[in-house]
C-alpha positions in Angstrom: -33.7 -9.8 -17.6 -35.9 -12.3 -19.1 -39.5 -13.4 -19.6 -41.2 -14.3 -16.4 -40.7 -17.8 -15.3 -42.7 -19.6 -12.7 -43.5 -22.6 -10.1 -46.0 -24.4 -8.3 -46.2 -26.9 -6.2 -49.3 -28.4 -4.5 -49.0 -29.9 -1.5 -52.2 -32.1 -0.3 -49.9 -34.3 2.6 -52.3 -35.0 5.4 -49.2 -34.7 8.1 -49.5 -31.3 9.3 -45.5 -31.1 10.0 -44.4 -32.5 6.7 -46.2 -30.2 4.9 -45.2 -27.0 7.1 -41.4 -28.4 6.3 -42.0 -28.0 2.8 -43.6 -24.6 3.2 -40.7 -23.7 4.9 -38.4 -24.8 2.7 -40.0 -23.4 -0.8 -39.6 -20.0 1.5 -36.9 -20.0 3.3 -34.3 -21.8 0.7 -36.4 -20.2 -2.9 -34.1 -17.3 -3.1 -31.0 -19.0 -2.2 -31.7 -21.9 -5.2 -33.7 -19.1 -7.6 -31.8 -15.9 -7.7 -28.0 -16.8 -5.3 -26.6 -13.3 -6.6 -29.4 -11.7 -4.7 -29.8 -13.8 -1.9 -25.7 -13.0 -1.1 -26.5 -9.4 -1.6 -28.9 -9.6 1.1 -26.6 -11.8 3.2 -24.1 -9.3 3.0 -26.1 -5.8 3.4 -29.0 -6.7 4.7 -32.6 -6.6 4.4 -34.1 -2.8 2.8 -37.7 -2.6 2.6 -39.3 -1.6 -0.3 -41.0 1.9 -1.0 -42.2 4.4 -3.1 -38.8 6.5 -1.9 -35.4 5.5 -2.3 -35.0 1.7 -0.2 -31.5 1.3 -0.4 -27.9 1.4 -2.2 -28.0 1.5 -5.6 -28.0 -1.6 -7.6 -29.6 -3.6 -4.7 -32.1 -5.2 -3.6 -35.3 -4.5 -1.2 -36.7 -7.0 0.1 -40.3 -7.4 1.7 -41.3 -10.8 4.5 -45.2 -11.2 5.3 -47.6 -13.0 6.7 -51.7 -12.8 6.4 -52.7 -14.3 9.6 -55.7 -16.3 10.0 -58.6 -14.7 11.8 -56.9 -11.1 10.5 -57.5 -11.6 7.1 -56.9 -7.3 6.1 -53.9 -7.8 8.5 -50.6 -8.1 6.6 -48.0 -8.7 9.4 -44.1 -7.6 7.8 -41.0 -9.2 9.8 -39.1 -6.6 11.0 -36.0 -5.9 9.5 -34.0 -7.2 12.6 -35.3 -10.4 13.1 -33.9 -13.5 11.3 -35.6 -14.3 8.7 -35.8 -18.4 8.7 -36.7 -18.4 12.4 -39.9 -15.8 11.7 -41.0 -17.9 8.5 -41.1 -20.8 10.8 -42.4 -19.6 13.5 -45.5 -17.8 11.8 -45.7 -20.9 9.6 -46.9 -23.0 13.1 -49.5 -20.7 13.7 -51.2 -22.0 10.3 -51.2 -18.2 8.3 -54.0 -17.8 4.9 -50.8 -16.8 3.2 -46.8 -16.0 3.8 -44.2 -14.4 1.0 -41.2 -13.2 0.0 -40.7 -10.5 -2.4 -37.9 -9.1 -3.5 -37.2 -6.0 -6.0 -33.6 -5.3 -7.6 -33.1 -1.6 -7.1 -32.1 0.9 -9.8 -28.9 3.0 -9.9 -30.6 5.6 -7.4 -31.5 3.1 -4.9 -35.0 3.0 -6.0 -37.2 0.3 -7.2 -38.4 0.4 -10.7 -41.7 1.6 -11.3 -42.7 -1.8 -13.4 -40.9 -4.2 -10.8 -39.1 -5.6 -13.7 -36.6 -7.3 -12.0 -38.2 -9.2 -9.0 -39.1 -12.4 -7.4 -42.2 -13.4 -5.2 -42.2 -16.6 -3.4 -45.6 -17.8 -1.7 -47.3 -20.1 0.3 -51.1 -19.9 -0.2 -53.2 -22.3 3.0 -56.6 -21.0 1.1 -57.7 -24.4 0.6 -59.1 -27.4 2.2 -59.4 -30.7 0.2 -61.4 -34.2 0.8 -59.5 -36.2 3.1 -57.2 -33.3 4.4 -58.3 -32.2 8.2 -57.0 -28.7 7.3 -55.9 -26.6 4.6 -52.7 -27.8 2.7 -50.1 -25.3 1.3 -50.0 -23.8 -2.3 -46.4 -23.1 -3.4 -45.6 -20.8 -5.9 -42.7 -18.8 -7.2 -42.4 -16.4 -9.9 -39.2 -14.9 -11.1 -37.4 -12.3 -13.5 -34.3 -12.1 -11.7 -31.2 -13.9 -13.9 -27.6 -14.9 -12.8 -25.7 -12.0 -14.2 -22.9 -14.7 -14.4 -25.0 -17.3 -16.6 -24.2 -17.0 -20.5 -28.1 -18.2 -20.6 -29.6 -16.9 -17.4 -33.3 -18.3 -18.8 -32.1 -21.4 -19.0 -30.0 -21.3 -15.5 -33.3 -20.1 -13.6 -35.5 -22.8 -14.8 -32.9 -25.3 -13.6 -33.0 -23.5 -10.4 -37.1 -23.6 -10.3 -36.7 -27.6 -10.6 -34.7 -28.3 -8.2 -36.6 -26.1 -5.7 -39.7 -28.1 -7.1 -37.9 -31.3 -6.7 -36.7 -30.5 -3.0 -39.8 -29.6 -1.7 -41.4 -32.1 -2.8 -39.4 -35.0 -1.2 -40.2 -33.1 1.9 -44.2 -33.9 1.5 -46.6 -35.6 -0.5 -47.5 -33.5 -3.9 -50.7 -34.1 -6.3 -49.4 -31.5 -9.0 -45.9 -28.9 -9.7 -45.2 -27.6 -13.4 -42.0 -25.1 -13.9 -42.9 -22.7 -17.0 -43.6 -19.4 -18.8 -47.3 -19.9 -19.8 -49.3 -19.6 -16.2 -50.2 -16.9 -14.7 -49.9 -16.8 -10.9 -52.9 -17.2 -9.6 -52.7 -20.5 -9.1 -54.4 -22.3 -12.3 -52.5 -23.7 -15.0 -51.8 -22.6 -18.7 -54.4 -25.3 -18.8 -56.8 -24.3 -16.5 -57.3 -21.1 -18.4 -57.8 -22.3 -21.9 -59.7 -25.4 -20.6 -62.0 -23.9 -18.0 -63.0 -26.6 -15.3 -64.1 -24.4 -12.3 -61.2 -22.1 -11.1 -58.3 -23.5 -8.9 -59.6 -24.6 -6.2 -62.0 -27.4 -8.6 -58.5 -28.1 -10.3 -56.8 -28.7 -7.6 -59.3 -30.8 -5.4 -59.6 -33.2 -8.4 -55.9 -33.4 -9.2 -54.9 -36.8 -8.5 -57.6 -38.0 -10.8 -56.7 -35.5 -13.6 -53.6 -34.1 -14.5 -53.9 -30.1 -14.2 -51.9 -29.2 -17.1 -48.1 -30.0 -18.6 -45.2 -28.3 -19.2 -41.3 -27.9 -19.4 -41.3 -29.7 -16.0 -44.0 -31.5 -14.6 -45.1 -33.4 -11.5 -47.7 -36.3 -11.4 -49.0 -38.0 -8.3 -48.2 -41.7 -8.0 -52.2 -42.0 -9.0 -51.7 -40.7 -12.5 -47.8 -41.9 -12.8 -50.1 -45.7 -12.4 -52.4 -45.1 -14.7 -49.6 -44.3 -17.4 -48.0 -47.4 -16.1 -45.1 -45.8 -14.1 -42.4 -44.6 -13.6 -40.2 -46.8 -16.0 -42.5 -46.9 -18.7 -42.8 -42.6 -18.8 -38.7 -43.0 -18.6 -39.4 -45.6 -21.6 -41.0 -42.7 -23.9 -39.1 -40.0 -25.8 -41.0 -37.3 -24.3 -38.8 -37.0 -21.2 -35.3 -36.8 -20.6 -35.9 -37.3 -17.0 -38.4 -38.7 -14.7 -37.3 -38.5 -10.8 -39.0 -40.3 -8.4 -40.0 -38.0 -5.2 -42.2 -38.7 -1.9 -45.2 -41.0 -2.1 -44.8 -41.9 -5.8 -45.0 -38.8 -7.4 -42.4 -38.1 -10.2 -40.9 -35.2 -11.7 -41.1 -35.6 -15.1 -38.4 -32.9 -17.2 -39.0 -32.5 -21.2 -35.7 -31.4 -22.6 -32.0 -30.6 -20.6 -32.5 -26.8 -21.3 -36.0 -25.0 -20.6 -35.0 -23.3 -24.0 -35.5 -26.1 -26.2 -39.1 -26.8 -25.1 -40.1 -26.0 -28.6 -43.3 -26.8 -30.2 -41.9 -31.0 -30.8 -40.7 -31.4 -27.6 -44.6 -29.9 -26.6 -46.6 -32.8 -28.6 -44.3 -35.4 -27.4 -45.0 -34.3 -23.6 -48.5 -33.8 -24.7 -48.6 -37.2 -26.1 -47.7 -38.9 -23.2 -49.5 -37.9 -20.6 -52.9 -37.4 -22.9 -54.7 -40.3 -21.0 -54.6 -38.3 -17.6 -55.6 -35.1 -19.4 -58.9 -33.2 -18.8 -60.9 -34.1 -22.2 -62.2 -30.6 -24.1 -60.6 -29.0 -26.7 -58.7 -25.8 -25.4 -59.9 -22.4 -26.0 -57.5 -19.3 -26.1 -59.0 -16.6 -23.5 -60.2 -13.1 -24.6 -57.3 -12.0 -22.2 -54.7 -14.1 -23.5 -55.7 -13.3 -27.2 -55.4 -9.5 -26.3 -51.9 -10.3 -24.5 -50.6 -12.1 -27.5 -49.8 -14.6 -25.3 -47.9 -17.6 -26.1 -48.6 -21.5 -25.0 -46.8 -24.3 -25.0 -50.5 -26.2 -25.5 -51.6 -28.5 -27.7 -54.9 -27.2 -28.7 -56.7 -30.5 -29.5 -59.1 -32.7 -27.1 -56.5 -34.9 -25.1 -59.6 -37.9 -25.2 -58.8 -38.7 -29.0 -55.3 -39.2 -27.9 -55.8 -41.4 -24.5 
């Protein structure tokens, strides 16, 4: 096990099928491209819902398919254990649900799920938002993961990978305004950013986010407005802050800071910083009450991004 990595990916694409293709695509193909030893396990013994009582055979997994319908919003509707699982995402994904996930727990050697949920992975797509120009709400992707390849030597490392190239996927599928792959957010939807630099919650974040970058990390996606504004793609592959930069749908780019999410140490931090600065929120950052009590640690620069535009 390892320290909790996560994903987002925020789709603003006015074209109501593109976007439900990448929805269904972040859930459908997330745990095949996050946690594969997991995702065979199902494949092979099939889906075990979770519960407070033993789910299923020991060392496993339970896994748990919802939707929150729109116009039930206390409803939680669970796929049934029989049905197959890409054609119900799909199909519940046309009728435009406020939310649908995938959770899934690794079971203990009594078949049980750890009380903590140490070991686990939640995939979401969020449609709680409506932004200027988009008729109707757009979908939020997020992941969050502490299940490792047993057979990586650095499973950290190997999950992060994983994370990108979900991110990187998706987001050919359907036009993106912001994606980060890290250790520092919570999952709530606002960046590490968001929370020490406190512009409105979310939802203000995210409406404004092709004017203002919502925060940087070990990976990173811009929109094509900010990937302009920092003079493209060539010139942020012409800086030593990246040892990537992949162009996806509508201009947006997928910028990656080092080959191994382990070496995002505090250099690699100030270069990343650095170059993006001029697309930055201005403020100086502020740790939270919260985060000061959780020791929490940031890979932030914790100076006012305007002295460095």
């Amino acid at each position: 096990m390892f320290p909790r990595l996560s994903a987002l990916l925020n789709i603003d694409d006015p074209s109501s099928p593109d976007s439900d293709s990448a929805a269904a695509e972040w859930l459908t193909q997330g745990l095949q491209a996050v946690a594969p030893s997991a995702w065979l396990w199902i494949a092979d013994n099939g889906i075990f819902p979770p519960s407070d009582d033993t789910c299923g055979p020991p060392d496993g997994y339970a896994t748990a398919i919802f939707a929150r319908m729109s116009g039930r919003p206390d409803a939680v509707v669970e796929m049934p254990s029989t049905a197959d699982p890409d054609e119900w995402i799909k199909g519940n994904i046309s009728e435009r649900p406020l939310n649908m996930g995938v959770s899934v727990f690794r079971l203990d050697s009594q078949g049980m799920v750890a009380q903590d949920k140490s070991q686990s992975l939640r995939l979401d797509a969020v449609w709680d938002v409506a932004l200027d120009g988009i008729a109707q709400p757009s979908p939020n992707l997020l992941v969050s993961t502490t299940l490792g390849d047993p057979s990586s030597p650095t499973p950290q490392d190997s999950a992060a990978e994983a994370l990108l190239g979900l991110v990187r996927r998706t987001a050919m599928l359907a036009s993106t305004s912001f994606g980060h792959v890290c250790d520092d957010a919570g999952y709530s939807g606002l960046t590490s950013l968001d929370e020490v630099l406190w512009r409105g919650g979310h939802r203000k974040s995210l409406a404004a986010a092709r004017s203002v970058l919502r925060g940087y990390s070990w990976a990173t996606v811009l929109p094509r407005e900010l990937v302009d504004r920092l003079g493209g793609a060539s010139a942020l592959s012409d800086s030593d802050a990246f040892v990537s930069v992949d162009e996806l749908r509508g201009g947006s780019v997928a910028l990656q800071a080092t080959e191994r999410f382990s070496s995002y140490d505090e250099a690699a931090v100030l270069r990343v910083f650095r170059a993006v600065a001029p697309v930055l929120p201005p403020g100086t950052p502020r740790e939270t009450i919260a985060g000061r009590a959780e020791g929490r640690k940031r890979s932030i620069v914790w100076e006012d991004a305007a002295r460095f535009a």
